[in-house]
C-alpha positions in Angstrom: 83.9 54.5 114.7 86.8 51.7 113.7 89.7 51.3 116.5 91.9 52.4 113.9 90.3 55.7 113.1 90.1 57.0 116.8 94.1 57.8 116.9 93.9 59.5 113.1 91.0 61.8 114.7 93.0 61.7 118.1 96.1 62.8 116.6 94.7 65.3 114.3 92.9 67.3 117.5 96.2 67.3 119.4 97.8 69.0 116.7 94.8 71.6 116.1 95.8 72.0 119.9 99.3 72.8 119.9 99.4 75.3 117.6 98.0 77.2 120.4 101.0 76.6 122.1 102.4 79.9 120.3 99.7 81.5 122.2 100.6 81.0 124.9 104.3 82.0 124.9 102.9 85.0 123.1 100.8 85.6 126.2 103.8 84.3 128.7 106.2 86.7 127.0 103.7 89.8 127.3 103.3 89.2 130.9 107.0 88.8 130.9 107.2 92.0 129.6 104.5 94.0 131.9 106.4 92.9 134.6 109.6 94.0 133.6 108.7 97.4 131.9 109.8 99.8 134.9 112.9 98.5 134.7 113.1 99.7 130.8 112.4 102.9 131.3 115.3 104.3 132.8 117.4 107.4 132.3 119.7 105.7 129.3 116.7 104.6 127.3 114.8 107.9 127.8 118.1 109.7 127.0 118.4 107.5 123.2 114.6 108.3 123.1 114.8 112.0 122.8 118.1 112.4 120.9 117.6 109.7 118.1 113.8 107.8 119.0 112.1 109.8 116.2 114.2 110.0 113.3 112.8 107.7 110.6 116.1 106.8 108.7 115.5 103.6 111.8 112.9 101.8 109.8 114.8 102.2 106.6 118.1 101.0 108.4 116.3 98.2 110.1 115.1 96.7 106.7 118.2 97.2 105.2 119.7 94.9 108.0 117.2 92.5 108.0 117.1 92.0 104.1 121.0 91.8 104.1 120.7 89.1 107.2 118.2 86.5 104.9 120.2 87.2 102.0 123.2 86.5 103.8 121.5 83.0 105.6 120.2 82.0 102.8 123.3 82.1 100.4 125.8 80.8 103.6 122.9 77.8 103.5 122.8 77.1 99.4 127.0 77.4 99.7 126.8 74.3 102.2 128.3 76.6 105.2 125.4 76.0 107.5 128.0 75.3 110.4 130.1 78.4 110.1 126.5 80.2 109.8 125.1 78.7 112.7 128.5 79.6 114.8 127.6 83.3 113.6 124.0 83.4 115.2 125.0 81.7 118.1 127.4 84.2 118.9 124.7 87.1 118.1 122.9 85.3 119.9 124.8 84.9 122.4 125.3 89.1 122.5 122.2 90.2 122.2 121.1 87.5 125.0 123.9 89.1 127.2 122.7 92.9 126.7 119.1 92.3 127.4 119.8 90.3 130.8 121.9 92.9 131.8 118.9 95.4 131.5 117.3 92.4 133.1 119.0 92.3 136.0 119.9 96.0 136.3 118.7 96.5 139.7 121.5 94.1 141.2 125.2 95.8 141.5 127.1 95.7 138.4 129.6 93.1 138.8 126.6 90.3 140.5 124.3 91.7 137.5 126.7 91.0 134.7 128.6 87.4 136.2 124.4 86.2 136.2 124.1 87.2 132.8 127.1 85.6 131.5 126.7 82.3 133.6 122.9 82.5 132.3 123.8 83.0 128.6 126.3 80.5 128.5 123.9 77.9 130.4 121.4 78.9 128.1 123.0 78.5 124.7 124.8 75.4 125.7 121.7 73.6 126.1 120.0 74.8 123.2 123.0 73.9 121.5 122.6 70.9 123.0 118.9 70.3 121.1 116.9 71.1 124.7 113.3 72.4 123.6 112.9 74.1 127.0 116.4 75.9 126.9 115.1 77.0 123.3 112.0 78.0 124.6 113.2 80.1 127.7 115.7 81.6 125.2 113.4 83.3 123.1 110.9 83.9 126.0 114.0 86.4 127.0 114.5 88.0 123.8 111.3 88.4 123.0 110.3 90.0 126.1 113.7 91.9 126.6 114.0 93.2 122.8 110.8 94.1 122.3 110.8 96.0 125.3 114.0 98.0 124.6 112.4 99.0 121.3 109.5 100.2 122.8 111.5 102.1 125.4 113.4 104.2 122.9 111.2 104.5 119.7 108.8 107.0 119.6 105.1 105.9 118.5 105.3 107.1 114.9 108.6 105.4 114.3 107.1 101.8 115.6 104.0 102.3 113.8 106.1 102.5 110.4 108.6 99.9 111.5 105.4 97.2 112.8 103.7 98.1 109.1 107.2 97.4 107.5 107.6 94.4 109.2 104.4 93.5 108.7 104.3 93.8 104.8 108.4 92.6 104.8 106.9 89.4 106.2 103.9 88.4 103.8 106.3 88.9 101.3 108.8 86.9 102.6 106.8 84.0 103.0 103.5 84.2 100.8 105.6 85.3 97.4 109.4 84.9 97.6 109.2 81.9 100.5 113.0 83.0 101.5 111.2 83.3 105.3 110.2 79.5 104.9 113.6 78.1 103.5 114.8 80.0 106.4 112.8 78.9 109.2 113.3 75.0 107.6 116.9 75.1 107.8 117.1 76.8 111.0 114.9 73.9 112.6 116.8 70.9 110.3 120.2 72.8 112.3 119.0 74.0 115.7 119.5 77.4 115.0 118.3 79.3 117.7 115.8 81.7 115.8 112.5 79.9 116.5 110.1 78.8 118.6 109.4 75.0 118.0 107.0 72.4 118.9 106.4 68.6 118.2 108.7 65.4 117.2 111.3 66.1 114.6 109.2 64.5 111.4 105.8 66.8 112.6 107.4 69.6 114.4 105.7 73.3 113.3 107.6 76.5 114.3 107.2 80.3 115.0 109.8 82.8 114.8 111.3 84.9 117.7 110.2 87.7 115.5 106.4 86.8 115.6 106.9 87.5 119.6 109.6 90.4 119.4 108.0 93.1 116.7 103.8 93.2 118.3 105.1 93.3 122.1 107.7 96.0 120.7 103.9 98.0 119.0 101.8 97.1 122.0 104.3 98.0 124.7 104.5 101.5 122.7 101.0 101.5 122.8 101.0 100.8 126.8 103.6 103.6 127.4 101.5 106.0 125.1 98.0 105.7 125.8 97.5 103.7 129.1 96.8 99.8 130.0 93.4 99.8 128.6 94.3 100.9 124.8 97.3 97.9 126.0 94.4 94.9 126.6 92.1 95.8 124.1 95.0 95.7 121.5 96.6 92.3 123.2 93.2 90.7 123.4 92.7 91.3 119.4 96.3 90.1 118.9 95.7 86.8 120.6 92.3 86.4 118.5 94.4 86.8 115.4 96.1 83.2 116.3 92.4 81.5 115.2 92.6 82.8 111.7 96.5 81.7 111.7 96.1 78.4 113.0 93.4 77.6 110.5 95.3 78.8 107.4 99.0 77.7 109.3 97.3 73.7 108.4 97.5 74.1 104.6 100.7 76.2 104.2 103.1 78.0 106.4 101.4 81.7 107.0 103.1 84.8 107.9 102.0 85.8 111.0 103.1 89.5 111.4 100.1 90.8 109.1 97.8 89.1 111.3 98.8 90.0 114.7 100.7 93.6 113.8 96.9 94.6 112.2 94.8 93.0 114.6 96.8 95.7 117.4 96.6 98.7 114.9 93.0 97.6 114.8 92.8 97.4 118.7 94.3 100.7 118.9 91.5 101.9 116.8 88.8 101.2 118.7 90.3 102.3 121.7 90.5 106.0 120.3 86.9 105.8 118.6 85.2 104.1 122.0 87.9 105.8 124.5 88.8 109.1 123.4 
């Protein structure tokens, strides 16, 4: 082997490698989640669950939003007003960042619970603002865990089975035929939008979205409060395996990774009820 094939082969392992790194933070954000899950279920959450947690106009409503949210990124991005967009999801950001570290941090008193969570947030989004990978990353490792555990908390099963199959098809779509998900995901890395999980130099970088993390811990935590920690690993142990298959197609195009991971857990689920039940 020549000297100056052992850094192409070199650098071509390495990057095999850290595409893992999404499975990781998938795994991180899970355990993130387990540990944080008593404090979700609470007399609020249970209260939303049993007066609006079934009805299925949620599904519709949450496509509806999320079709109107690309279609508005994308024509704020083609009308050259990426700065005022990116203002915008900072500030939702910033929000939603806000409400799920106050769930976060519930057991503290009120007032020490929400000064934390404000001096958190703003620490937070400044340095993500400021282009720090690891502010990025802890950012998302919050939503992820703290969104996806609110919608478990007060969706009933039915409702996040049709909403993860939604999502699921929404995103193949999205990226595989219209490619409105990929434009997306390009301009939010080219601006530091904070809507992805990134990895690498700035001329090899390769991404996954928060959502990739949010919607299967929202299905497999509804699984966990439904039908017990074992239907829970068997589903997050099929979830994780679905990051092979993504990784190998992920080199020759950008995949969507919902289909993988949100039927890999249905298929978990499955074979807990035929071996279990």
């Amino acid at each position: 082997m020549s000297e100056s094939g052992t850094p192409e082969i070199h650098q071509k392992s390495e990057k095999r490698i850290t595409r893992y790194y999404f499975l990781i933070l998938f795994l991180i954000a899970n355990g993130i989640s387990y540990l944080l899950l008593p404090i979700y279920i609470n007399p609020y959450t249970e209260e939303i669950k049993s007066t609006s947690g079934s009805s299925y106009s949620f599904p519709i409503i949450y496509v509806i939003l999320i079709v109107a949210f690309a279609a508005f990124f994308i024509f704020m991005a083609r009308s050259k007003k990426v700065s005022l967009l990116k203002t915008l999801i900072y500030i939702f950001t910033g929000y939603t960042l806000l409400v799920i570290l106050n769930f976060d941090l519930s057991f503290l008193s009120p007032l020490v619970d929400l000064l934390i969570s404000i001096v958190t947030t703003v620490v937070i989004l400044y340095y993500t603002y400021k282009g720090n990978s690891a502010s990025l990353t802890i950012l998302g490792l919050i939503l992820g865990s703290g969104v996806a555990l609110l919608l478990a908390s007060i969706f009933s099963f039915y409702v996040t089975l049709i909403i993860g199959t939604i999502f699921s098809i929404y995103d193949a779509l999205s990226v595989v035929l219209i490619g409105s998900m990929v434009e997306m995901a390009q301009t939010a890395m080219d601006h530091g939008m904070p809507l992805l999980f990134t990895y690498g130099k700035s001329d090899d970088k390769i991404a996954m979205g928060f959502g990739d993390v949010i919607i299967p811990t929202f299905v497999l935590f509804s699984i966990l409060t439904n039908f017990g920690l074992n239907a829970y690993l068997i589903s997050l142990i099929l979830a994780l395996i679905s990051f092979i298959p993504i990784n190998i197609l992920a080199t020759k195009r950008p995949q969507p990774g919902l289909p993988f991971l949100i039927n890999s857990i249905f298929l978990g689920l499955i074979l807990f009820i035929l071996l279990f039940k």
